[in-house]
TORTISE-252595 format. One record per atom (N, C-alpha, C): x, y negated, z negated; residue number from 1; atom name; residue in three letters. Coordinates in pm, 1 decimal, m for minus. Layout:
<site px="X" py="Y" pz="Z" pos="NUM" site="CA" code="ALA"/>
...
! end
This chain:
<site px="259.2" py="2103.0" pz="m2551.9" pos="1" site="N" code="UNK"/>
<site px="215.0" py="2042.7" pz="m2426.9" pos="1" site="CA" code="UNK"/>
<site px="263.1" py="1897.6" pz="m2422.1" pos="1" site="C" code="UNK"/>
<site px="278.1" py="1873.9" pz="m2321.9" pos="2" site="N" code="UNK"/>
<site px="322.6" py="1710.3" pz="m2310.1" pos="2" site="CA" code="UNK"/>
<site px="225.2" py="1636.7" pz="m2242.4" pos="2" site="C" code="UNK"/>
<site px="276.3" py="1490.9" pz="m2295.0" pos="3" site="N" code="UNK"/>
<site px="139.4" py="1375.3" pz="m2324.8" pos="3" site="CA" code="UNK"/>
<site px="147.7" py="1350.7" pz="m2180.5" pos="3" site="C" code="UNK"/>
<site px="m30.1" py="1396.6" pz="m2166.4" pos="4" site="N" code="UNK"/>
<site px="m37.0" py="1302.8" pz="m2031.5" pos="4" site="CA" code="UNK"/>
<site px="m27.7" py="1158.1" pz="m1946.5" pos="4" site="C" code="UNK"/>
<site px="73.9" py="1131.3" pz="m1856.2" pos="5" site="N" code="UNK"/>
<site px="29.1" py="1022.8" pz="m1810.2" pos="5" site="CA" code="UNK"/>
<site px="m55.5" py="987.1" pz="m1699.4" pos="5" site="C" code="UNK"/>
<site px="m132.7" py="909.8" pz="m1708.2" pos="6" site="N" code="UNK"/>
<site px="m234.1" py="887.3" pz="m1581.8" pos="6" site="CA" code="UNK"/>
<site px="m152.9" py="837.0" pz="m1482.1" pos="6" site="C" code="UNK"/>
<site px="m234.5" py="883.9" pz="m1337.6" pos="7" site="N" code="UNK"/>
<site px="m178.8" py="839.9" pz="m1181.1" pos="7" site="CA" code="UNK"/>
<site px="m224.0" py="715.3" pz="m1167.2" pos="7" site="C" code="UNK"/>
<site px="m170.6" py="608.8" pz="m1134.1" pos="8" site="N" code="UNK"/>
<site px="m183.6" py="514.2" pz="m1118.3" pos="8" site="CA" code="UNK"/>
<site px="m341.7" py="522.1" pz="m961.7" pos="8" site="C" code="UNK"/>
<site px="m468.5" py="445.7" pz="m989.3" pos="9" site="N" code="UNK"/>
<site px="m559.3" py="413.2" pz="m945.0" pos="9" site="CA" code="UNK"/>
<site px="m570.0" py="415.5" pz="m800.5" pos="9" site="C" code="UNK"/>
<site px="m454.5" py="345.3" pz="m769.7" pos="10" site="N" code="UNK"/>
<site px="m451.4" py="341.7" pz="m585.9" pos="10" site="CA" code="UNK"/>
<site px="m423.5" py="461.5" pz="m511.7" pos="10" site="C" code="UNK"/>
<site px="m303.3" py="571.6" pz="m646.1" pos="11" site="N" code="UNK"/>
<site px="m281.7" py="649.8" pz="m595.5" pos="11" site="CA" code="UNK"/>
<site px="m409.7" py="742.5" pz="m599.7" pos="11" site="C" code="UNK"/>
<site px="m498.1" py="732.7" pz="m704.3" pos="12" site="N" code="UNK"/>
<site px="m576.1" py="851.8" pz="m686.7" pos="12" site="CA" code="UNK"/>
<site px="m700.2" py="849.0" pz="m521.7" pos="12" site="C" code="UNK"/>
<site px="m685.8" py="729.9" pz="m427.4" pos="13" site="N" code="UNK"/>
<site px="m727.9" py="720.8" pz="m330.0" pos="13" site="CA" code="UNK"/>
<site px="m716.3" py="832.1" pz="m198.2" pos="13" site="C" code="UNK"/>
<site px="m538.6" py="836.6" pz="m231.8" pos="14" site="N" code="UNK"/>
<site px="m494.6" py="951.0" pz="m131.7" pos="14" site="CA" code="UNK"/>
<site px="m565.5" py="1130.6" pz="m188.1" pos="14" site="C" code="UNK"/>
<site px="m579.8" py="1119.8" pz="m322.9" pos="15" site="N" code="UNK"/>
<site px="m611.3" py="1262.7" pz="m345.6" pos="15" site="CA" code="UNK"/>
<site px="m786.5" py="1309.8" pz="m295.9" pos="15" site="C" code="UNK"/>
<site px="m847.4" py="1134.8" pz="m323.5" pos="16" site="N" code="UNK"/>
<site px="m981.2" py="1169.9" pz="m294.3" pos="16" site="CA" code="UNK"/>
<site px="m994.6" py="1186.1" pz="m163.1" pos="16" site="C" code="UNK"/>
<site px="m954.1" py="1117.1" pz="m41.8" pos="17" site="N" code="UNK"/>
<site px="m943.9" py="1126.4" pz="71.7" pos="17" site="CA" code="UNK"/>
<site px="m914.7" py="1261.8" pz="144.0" pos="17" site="C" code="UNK"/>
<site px="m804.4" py="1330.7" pz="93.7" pos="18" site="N" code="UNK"/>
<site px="m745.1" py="1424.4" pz="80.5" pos="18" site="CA" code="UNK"/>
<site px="m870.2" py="1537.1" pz="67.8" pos="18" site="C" code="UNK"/>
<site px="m977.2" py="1560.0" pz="m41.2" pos="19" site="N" code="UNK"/>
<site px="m1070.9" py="1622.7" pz="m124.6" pos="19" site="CA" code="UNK"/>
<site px="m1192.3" py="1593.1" pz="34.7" pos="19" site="C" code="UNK"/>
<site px="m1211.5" py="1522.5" pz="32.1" pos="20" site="N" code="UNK"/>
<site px="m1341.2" py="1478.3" pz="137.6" pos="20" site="CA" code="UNK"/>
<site px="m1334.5" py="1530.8" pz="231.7" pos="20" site="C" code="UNK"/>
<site px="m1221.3" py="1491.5" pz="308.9" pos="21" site="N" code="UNK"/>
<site px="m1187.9" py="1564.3" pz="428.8" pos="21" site="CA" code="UNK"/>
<site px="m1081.7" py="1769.5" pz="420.3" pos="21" site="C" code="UNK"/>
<site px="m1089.8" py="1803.7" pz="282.2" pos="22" site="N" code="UNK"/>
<site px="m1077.8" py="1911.3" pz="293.7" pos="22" site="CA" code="UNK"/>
<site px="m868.9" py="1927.0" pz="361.3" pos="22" site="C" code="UNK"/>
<site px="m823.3" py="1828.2" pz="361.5" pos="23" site="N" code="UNK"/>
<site px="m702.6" py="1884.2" pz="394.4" pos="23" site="CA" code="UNK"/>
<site px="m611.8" py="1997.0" pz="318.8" pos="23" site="C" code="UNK"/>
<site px="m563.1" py="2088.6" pz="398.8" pos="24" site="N" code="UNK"/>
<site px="m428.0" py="2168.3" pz="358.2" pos="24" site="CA" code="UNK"/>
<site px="m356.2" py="2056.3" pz="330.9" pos="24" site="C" code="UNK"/>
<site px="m286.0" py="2074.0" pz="202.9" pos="25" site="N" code="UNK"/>
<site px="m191.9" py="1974.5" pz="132.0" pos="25" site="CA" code="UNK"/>
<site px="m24.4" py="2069.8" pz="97.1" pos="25" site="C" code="UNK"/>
<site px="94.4" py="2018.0" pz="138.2" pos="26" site="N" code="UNK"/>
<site px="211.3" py="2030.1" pz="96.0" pos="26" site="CA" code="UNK"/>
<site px="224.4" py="2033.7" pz="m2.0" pos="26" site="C" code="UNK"/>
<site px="230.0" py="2063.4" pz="m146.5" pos="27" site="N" code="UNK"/>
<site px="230.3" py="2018.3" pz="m248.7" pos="27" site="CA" code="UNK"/>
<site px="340.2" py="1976.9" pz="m378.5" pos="27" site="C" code="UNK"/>
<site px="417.6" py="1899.9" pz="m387.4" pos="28" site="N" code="UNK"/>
<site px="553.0" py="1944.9" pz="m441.5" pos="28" site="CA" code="UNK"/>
<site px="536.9" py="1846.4" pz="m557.2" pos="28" site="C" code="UNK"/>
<site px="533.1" py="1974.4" pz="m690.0" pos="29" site="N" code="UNK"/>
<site px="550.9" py="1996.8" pz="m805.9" pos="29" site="CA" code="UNK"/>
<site px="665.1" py="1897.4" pz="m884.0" pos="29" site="C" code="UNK"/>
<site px="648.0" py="1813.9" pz="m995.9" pos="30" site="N" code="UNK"/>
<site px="744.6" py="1726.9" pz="m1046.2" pos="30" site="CA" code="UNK"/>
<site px="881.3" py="1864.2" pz="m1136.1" pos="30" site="C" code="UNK"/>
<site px="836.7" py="1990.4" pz="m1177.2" pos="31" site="N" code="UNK"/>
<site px="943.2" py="2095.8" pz="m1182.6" pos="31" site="CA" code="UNK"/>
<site px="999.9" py="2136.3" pz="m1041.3" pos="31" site="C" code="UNK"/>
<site px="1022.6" py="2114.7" pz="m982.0" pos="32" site="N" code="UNK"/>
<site px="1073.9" py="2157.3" pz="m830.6" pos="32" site="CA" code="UNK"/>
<site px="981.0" py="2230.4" pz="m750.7" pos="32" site="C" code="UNK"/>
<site px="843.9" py="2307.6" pz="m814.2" pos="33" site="N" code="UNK"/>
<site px="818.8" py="2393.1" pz="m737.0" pos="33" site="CA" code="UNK"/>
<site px="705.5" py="2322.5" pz="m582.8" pos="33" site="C" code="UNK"/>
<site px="664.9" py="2391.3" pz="m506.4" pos="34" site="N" code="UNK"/>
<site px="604.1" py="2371.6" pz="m386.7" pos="34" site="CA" code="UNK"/>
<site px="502.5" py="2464.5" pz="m371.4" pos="34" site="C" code="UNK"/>
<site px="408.8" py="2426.7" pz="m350.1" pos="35" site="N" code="UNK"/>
<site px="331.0" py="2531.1" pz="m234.9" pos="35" site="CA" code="UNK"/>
<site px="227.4" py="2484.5" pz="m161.5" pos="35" site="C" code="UNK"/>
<site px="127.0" py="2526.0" pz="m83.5" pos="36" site="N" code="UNK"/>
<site px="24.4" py="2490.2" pz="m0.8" pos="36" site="CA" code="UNK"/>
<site px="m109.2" py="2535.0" pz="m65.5" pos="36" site="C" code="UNK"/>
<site px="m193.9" py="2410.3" pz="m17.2" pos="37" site="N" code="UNK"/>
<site px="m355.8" py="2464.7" pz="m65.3" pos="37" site="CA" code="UNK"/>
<site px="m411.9" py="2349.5" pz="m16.2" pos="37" site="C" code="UNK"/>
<site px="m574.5" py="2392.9" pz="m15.5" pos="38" site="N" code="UNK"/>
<site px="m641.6" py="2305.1" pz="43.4" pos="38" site="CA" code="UNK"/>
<site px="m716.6" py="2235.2" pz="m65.6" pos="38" site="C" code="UNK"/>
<site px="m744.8" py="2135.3" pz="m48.9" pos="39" site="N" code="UNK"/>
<site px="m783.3" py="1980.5" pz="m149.2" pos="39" site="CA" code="UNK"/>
<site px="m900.5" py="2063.4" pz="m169.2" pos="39" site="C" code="UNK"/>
<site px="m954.7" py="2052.0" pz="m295.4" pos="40" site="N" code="UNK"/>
<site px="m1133.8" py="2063.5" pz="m308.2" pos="40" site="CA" code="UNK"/>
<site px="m1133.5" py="1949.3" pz="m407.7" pos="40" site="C" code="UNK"/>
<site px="m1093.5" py="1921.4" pz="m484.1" pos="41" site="N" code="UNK"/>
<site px="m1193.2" py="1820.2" pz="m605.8" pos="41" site="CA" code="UNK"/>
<site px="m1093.8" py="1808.0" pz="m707.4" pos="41" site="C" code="UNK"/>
<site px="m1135.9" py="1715.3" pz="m772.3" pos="42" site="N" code="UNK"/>
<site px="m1097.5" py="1588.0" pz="m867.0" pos="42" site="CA" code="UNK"/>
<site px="m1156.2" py="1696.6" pz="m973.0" pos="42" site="C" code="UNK"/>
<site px="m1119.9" py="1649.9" pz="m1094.9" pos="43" site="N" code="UNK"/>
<site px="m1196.5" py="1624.1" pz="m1219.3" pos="43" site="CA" code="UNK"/>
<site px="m1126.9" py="1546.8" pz="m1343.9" pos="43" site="C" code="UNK"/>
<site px="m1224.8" py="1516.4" pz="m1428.6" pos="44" site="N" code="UNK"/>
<site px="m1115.4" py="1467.9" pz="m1550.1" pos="44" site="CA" code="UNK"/>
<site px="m1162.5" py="1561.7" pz="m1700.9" pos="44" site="C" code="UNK"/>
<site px="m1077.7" py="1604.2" pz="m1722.4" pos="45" site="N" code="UNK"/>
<site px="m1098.3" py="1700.2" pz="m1877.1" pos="45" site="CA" code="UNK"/>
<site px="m1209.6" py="1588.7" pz="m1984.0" pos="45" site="C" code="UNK"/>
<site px="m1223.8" py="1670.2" pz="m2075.0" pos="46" site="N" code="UNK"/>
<site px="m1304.0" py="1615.0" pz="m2192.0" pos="46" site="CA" code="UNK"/>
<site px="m1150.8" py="1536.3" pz="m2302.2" pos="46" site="C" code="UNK"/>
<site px="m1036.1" py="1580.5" pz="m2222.9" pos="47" site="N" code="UNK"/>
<site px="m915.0" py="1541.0" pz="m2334.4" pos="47" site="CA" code="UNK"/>
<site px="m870.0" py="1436.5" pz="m2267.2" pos="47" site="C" code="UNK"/>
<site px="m940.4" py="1383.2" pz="m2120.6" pos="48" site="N" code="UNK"/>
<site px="m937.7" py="1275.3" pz="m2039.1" pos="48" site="CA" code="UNK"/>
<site px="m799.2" py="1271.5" pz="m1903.4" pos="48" site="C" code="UNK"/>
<site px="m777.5" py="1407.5" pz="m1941.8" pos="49" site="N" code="UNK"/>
<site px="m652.1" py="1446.5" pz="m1829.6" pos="49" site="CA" code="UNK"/>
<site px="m706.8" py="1449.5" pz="m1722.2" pos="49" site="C" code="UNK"/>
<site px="m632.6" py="1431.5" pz="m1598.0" pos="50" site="N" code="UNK"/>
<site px="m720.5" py="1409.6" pz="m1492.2" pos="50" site="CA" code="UNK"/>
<site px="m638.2" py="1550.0" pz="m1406.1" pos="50" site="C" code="UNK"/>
<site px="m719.0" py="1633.5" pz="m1319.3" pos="51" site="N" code="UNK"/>
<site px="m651.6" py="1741.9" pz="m1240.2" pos="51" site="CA" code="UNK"/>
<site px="m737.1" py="1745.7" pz="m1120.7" pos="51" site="C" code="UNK"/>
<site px="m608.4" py="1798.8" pz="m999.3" pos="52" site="N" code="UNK"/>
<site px="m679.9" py="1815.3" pz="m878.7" pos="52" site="CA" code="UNK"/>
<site px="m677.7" py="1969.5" pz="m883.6" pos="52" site="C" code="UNK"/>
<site px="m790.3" py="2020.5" pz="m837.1" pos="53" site="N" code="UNK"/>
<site px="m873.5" py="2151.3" pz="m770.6" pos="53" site="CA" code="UNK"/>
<site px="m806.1" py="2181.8" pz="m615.8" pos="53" site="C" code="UNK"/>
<site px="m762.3" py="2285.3" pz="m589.1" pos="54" site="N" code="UNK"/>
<site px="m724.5" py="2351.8" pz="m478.9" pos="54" site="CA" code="UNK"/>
<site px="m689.1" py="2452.3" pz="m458.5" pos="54" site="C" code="UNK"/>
<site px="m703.5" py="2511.3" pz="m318.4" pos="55" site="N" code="UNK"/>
<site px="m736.4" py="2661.6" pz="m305.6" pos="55" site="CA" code="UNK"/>
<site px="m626.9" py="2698.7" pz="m245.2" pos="55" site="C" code="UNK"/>
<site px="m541.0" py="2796.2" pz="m267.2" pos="56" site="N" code="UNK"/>
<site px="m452.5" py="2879.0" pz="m192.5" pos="56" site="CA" code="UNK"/>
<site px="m496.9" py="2980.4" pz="m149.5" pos="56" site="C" code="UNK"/>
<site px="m396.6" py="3086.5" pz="m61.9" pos="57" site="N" code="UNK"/>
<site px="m462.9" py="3229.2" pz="37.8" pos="57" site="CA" code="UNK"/>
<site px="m517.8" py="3282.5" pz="m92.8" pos="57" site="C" code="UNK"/>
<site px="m497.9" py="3253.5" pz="m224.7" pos="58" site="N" code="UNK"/>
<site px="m477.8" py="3392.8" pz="m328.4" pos="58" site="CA" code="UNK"/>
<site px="m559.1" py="3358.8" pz="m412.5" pos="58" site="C" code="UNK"/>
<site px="m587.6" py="3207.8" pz="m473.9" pos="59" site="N" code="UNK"/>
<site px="m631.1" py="3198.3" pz="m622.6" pos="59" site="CA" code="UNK"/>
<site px="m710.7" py="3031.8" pz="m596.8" pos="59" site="C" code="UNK"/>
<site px="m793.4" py="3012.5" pz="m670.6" pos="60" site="N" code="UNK"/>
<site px="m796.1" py="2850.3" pz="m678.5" pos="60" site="CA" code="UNK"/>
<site px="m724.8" py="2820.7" pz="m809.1" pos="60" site="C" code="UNK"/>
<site px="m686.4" py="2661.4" pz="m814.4" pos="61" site="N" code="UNK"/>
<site px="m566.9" py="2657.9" pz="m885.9" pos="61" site="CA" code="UNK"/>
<site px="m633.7" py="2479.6" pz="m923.1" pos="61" site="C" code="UNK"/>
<site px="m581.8" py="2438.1" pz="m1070.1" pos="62" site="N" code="UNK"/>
<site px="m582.8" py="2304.9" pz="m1122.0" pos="62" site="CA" code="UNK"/>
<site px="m474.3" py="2280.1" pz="m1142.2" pos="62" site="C" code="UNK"/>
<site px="m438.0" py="2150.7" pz="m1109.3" pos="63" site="N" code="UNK"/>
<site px="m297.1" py="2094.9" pz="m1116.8" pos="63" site="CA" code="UNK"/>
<site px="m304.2" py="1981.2" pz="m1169.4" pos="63" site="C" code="UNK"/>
<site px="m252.4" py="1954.5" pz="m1282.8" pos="64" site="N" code="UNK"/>
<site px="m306.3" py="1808.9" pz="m1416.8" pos="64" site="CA" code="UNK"/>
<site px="m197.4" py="1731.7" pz="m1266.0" pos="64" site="C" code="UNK"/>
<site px="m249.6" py="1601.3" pz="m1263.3" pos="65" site="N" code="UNK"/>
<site px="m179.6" py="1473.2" pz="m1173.8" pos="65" site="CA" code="UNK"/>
<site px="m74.9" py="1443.0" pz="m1248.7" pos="65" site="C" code="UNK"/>
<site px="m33.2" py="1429.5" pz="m1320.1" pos="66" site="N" code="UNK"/>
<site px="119.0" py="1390.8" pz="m1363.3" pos="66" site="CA" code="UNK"/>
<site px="232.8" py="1502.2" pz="m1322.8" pos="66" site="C" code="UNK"/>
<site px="181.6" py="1615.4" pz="m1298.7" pos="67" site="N" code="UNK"/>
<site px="276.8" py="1660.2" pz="m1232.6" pos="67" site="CA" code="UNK"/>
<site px="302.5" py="1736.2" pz="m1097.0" pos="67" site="C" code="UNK"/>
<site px="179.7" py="1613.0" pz="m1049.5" pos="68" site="N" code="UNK"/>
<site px="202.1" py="1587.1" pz="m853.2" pos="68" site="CA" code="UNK"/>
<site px="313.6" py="1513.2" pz="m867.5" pos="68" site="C" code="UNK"/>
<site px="457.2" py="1551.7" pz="m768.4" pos="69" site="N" code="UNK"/>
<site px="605.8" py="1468.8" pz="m707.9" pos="69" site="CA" code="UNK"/>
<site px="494.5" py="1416.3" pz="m604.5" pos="69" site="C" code="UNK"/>
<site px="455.2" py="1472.6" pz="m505.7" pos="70" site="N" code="UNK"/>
<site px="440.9" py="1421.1" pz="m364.4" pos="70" site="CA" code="UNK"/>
<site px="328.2" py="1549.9" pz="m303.0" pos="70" site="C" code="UNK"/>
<site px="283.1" py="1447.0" pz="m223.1" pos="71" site="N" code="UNK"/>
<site px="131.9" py="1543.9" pz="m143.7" pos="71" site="CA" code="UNK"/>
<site px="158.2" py="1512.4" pz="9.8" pos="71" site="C" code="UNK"/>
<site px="160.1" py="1609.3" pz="105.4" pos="72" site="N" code="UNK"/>
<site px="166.9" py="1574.0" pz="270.5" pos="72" site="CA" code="UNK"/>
<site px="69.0" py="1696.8" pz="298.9" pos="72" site="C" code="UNK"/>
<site px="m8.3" py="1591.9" pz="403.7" pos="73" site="N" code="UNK"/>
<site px="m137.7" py="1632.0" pz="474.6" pos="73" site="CA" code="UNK"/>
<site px="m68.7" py="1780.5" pz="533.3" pos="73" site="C" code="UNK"/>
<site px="m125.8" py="1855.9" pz="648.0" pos="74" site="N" code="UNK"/>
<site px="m78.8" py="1926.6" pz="730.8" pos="74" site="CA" code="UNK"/>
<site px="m162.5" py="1884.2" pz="827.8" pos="74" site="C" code="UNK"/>
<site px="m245.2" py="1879.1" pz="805.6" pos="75" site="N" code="UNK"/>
<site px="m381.8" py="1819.8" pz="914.1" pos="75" site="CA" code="UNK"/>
<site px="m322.1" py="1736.8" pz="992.0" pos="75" site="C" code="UNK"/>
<site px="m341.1" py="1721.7" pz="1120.1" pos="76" site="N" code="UNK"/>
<site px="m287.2" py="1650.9" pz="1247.2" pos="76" site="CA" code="UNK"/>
<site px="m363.2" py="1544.7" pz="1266.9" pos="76" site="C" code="UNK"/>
<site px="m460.0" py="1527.7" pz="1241.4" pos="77" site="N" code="UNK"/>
<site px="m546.3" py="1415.0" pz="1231.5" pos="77" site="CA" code="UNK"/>
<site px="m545.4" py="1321.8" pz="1079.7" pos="77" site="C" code="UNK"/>
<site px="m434.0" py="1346.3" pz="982.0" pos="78" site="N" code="UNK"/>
<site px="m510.9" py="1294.7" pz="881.8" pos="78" site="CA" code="UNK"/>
<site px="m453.0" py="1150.6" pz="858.8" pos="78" site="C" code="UNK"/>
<site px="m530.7" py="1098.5" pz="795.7" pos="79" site="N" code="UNK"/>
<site px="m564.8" py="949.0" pz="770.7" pos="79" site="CA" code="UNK"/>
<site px="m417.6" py="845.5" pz="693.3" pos="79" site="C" code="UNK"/>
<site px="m320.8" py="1000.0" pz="623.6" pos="80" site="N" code="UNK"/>
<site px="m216.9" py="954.7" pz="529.9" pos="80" site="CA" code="UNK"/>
<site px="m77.1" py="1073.6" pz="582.4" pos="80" site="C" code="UNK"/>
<site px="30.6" py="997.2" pz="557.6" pos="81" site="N" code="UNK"/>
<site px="149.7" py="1065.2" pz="562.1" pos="81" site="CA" code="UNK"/>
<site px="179.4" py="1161.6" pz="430.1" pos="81" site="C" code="UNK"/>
<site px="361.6" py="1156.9" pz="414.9" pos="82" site="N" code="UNK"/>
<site px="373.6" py="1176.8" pz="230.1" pos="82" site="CA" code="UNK"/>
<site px="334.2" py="1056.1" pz="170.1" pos="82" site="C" code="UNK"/>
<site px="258.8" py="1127.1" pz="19.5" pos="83" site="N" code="UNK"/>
<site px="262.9" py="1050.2" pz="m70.5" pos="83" site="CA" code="UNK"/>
<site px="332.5" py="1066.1" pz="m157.5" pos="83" site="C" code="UNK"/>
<site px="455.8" py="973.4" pz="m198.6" pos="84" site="N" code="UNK"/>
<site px="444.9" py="1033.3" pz="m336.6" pos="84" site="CA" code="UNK"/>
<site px="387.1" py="978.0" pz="m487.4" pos="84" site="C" code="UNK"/>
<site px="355.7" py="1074.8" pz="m584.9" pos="85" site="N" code="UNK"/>
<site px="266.8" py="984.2" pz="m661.3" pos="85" site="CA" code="UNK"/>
<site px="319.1" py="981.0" pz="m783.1" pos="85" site="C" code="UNK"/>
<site px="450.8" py="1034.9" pz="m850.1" pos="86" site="N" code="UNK"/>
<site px="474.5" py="1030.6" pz="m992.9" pos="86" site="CA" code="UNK"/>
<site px="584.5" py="898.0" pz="m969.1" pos="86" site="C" code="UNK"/>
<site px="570.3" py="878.0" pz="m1098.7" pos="87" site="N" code="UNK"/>
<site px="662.4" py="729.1" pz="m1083.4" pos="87" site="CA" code="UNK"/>
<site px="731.8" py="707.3" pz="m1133.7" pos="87" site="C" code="UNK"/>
<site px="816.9" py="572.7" pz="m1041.2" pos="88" site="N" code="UNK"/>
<site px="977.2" py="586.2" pz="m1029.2" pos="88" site="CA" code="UNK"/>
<site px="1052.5" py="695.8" pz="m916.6" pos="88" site="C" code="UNK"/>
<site px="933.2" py="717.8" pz="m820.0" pos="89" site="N" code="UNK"/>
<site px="1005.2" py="832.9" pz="m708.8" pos="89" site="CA" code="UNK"/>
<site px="1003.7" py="679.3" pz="m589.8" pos="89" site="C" code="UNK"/>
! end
């Protein structure tokens, strides 16, 4: 497994925002991959990794934050554009 790095603080603003208001999120993967789901929740492991919670048509799913590329709302109302959050993008 590889060593986690933490999301930088400001960024974790857009994910909570994101979580509150329940948005469908774009989601694109620092391996290339993509898909859609809707924000539910934060957490941080007992190994201090931090992962976002979200639901697709099929499965709910944890995604450790270091390997969020970039998050876009779908929501027409929402508060944020793309983000992207791994760094050096």
């Amino acid at each position: 497994m590889d060593t986690y790095r933490p999301l930088h603080c400001d960024l974790h603003d857009y994910l909570e925002i994101a979580c509150l208001f329940g948005y469908t999120l774009d989601i694109e993967l620092t391996d290339g991959q993509r898909l859609t789901a809707r924000a539910i929740t934060t957490r941080t492991a007992c190994t201090r990794e931090e992962f976002l919670e979200v639901e697709t048509a099929h499965a709910r799913l944890e995604i450790r934050l270091d390997h969020l590329l970039a998050i876009t709302p779908r929501d027409n109302n929402a508060r944020f554009g793309r983000v992207v959050l791994a760094e050096g993008d």
